[in-house]
N, C-alpha and C positions, 0 to 999 in steps of 0.2 A: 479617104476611101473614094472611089472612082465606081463606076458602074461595072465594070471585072469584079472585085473585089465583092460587090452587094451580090452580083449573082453567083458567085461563089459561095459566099456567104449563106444566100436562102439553100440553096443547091445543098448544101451543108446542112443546116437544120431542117427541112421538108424531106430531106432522102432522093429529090430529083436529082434527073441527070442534069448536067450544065447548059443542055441545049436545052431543055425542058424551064430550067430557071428565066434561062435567058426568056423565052418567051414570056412566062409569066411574070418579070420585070418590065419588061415591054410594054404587056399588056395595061398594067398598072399606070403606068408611065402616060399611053395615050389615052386610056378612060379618064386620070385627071384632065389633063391637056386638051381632050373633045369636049368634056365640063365646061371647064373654063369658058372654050373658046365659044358656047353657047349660052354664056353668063350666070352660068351658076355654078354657088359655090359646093369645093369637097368639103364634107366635115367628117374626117377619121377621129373619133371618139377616143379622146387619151394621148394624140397624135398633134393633130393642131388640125388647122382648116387652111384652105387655098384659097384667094379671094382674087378677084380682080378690082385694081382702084382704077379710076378716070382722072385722069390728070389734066388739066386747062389748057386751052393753050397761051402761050405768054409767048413775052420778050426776051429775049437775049442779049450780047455784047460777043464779035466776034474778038477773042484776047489777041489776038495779034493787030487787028487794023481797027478796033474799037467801033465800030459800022455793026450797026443795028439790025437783028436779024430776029427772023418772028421764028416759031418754036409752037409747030404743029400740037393739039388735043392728042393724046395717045392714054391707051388703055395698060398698066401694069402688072403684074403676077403679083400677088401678095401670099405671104407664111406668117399664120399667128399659132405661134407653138401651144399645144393643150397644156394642164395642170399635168398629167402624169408624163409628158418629157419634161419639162421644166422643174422639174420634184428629181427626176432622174438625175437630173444634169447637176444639181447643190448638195 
């Protein structure tokens, strides 16, 4: 499923029109993502939660010339799925 298809899809069960889904995908869309980017976490109830991890920074090995390359601190998007998708999904 691709983002056509999701807003289709709501468009479909809400009774909006498809530009109207679209928005309200959208919106969804950057309210988590503004979240985030402000550090704190979504938690959709039944859903799962949106987290950010911190990642260190480290070393690396570049594979082709084996030369030593350092590997900036960076911040990740994390999904831990709720009991009711996970109960869905088995």
């Amino acid at each position: 499923m691709n983002k056509n298809d999701l807003v289709a899809q709501v468009a479909e069960a809400a009774g909006l029109s498809k530009n109207d889904a679209t928005k309200a995908v959208d919106a969804v869309f950057e309210g988590i993502a503004g979240a985030m980017k402000n550090g704190d976490e979504v938690r959709l109830v039944g859903f799962g939660t949106f987290a950010i991890a911190e990642r260190a920074a480290s070393e690396g090995r570049n594979p082709r010339t084996g030369e030593k390359i350092s590997i900036p601190a960076s911040k990740q998007p994390k999904f831990k799925p709720g009991k009711n998708l996970k109960d869905a999904l088995n």
